[in-house]
Structure formats: structure tokens, C-alpha cells
N, C-alpha and C positions, 0 to 999 in steps of 0.2 A: 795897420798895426804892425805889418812885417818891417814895411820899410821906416817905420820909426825906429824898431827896436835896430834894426840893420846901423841905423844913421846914432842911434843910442851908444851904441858900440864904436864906434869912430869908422864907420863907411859910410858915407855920405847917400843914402838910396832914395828913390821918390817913387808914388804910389805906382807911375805909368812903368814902373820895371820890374813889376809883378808879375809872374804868369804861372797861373795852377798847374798842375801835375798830376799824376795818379798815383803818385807815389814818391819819397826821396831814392827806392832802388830804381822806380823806372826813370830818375832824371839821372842819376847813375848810369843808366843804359844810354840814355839819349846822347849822354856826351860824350859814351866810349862812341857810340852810333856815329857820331858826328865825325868824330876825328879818329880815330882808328882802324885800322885798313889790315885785311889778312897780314898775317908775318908780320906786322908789326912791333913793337918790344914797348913792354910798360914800365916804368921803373917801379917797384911797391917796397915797404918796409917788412921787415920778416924778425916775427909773426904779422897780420896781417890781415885786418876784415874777411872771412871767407869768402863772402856774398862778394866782392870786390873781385877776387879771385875767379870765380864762378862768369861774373860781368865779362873781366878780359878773356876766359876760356870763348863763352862766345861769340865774339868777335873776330874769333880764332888766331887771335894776337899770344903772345907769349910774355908772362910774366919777369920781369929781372927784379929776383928777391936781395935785399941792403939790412944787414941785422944794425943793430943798434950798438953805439961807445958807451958803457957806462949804463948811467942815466939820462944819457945826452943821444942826438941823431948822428949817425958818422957820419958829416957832411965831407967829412976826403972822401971815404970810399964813395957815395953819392953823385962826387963829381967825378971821380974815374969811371963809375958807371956810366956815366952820362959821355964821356969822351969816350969809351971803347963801346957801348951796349946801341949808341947814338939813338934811346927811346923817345917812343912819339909823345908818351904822357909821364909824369912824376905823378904816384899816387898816392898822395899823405895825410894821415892824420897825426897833426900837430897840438890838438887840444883831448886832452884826455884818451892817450891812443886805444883802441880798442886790436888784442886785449891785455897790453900792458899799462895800461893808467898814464904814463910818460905824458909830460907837457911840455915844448918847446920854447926854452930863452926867447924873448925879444933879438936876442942879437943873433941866433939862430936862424929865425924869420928872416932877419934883414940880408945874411950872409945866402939865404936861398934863393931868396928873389933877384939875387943880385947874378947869383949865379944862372939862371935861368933867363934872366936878361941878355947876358954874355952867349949863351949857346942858344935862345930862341927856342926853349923848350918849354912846353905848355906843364904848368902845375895845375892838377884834380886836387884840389885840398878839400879834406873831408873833415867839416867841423860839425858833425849830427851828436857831438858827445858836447861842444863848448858848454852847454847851459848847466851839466852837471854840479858845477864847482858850487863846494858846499862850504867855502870858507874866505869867498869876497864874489866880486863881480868875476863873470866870463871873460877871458880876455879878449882883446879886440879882435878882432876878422885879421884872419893871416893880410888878405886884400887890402886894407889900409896902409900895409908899408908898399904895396904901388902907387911911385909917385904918376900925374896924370900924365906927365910925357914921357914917362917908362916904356917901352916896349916888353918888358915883360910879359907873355900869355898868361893868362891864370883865372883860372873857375873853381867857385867855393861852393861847393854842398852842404845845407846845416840846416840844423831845427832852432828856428826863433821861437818856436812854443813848443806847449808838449805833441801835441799832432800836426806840428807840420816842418817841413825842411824847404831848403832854398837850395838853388843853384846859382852862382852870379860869375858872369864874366868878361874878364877885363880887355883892350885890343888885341888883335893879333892873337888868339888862341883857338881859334875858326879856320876850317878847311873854306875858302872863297867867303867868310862873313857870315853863315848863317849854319845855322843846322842842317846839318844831312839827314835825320830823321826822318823814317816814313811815316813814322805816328803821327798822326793828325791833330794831338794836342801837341804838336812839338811847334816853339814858336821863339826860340833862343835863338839870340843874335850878339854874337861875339865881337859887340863895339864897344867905344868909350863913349859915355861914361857905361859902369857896368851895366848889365843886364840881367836882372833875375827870375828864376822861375822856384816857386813854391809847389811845396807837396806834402800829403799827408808823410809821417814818419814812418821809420823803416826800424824793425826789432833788430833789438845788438846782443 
């Protein structure tokens, strides 16, 4: 059922790239786990998931807060962050942002990924809010505008139903390919085609 509604949305998923979780905060954890290292720098949007915040303290990385254009994401200031801040993850949500409601252009998305291609920098996009939309279908998974021989890194966390969330991700957004994780339910592997793990949902 995950990877239907995944593949429903225009990401192409099959059932063998499913992996349970204990939760979408601990798949949260697992992939700051993975790829982020003391002193590290996160990029995040400001305001900004607490609980997000909370994950990189953690890790004992430091947050680099990017407030918003408008009603739009400042992708200039974003990339100057990304050339002076040189952060290990982008951490965004793009669909229904939590907790300004903000949802990102199509040509937003495209102008991201494109940008994150260019510097090899790994996007967290958090879409545990997509299914909210109460006035047509969810939009597609940020992850669909990676094309397959993109190098852009990129892992999407979200809830394809009401109790459970997903993590997927795309090549090249893995420290050596796989999770670093001590957890024992950790079992994400940062190849192409994506890779996903499910988990019960996390309160917003």
C-alpha cells in the first residue's frame, strides 16, 4: 500500500523498498545518524519543525536558519547559505510547511534540486504534512524531479497514511552507501533506485 500510493504520486516505488521504523521522528534521527558528524551545519527554514531542531542539537551539529521571500522559499539567500555555511544536509519542508502552511512552486523544486546537484549537497525533505491538502490531490514527492542519472542526494520523509511516514533516498546521499545507524531496525541504503523506510507518524 506505501509503495503504491508513493508510485500514485509520481515516484516510482516497489514493495522491496519498504522498511518499518519506529517511528517518522526516529527515521528523522536515523538519517541525521547517518550523515551528520559533530560541527557539522544543517541548513533549515526559519520558523522551522522544532522537533527537527531538537534531532540536529543532537547530533551536536549546528543549525543554519534561511527565513522565507514572501510567500515563496528564498532560494538566493539558500544558495549563498549553501556556498558560505558549506552544510552537510538542507532541511525542508516543501509541502504544507510546518508552521507556516507555505507550499512550494513546481519550479521551485526543480530550481532546488538542481541547485543541490551543482554543490553535492544532500536534501532532508520532510513531506509528513503532503496528505493534508484539502482542496485537490497532494503534490508529487519533491523526489520525482530527480532525474535517474541526476546526482543529486536526496531523502524524503512523509506519511502516505494517516499512521505512518516514509523515508526514501536517492544516490549519493549516504556516508559509504548505507546507514550509519546503531539502531538495529536501521536498514536504509542510499542507492538508486530510491530506497524507502516507513514508520508510524510523528505529532506536528
Amino acid at each position: 500500500m506505501v509503495a503504491a500510493r508513493y508510485t500514485q504520486r509520481g515516484l516510482p516505488t516497489t514493495r522491496d523498498q519498504i522498511l518499518i521504523t519506529c517511528g517518522a521522528q526516529h527515521a528523522m534521527a536515523m538519517v541525521f545518524d547517518a550523515l551528520v558528524m559533530p560541527g557539522d551545519r544543517v541548513l533549515v527554514e526559519h520558523p522551522t519543525y522544532p522537533n527537527a531542531l531538537d534531532a540536529i542539537a543532537r547530533e551536536h551539529a549546528r543549525a543554519v536558519p534561511v527565513g522565507f521571500a514572501g510567500a515563496d522559499w528564498d532560494l538566493d539567500t539558500i544558495a549563498a547559505a549553501v556556498r558560505d555555511a558549506c552544510p552537510r544536509v538542507l532541511y525542508l519542508m516543501p509541502d504544507f510547511q510546518n508552521p507556516t502552511g507555505r507550499c512550494m512552486s513546481q519550479e521551485q523544486r526543480a530550481e532546488l534540486v538542481e541547485l543541490c546537484r551543482r554543490t553535492h549537497t544532500t536534501l532532508l525533505i520532510d513531506e509528513t504534512m503532503s496528505e493534508v491538502a484539502l482542496d485537490g490531490p497532494p503534490p508529487p514527492p519533491l523526489a520525482s524531479q530527480v532525474r535517474e542519472s541526476s546526482s543529486a542526494p536526496l531523502i524524503t520523509i512523509g506519511r502516505p497514511a494517516r499512521r505512518c511516514g516514509a523515508a526514501c533516498g536517492s544516490a549519493g546521499s549516504g556516508r559509504g552507501g548505507r546507514c550509519s545507524s546503531r539502531s538495529p531496525a536501521c536498514g536504509l541504503r542510499w542507492t538508486s533506485p530510491p530506497r524507502c523506510s516507513t514508520s508510524s507518524s510523528r505529532s506536528t
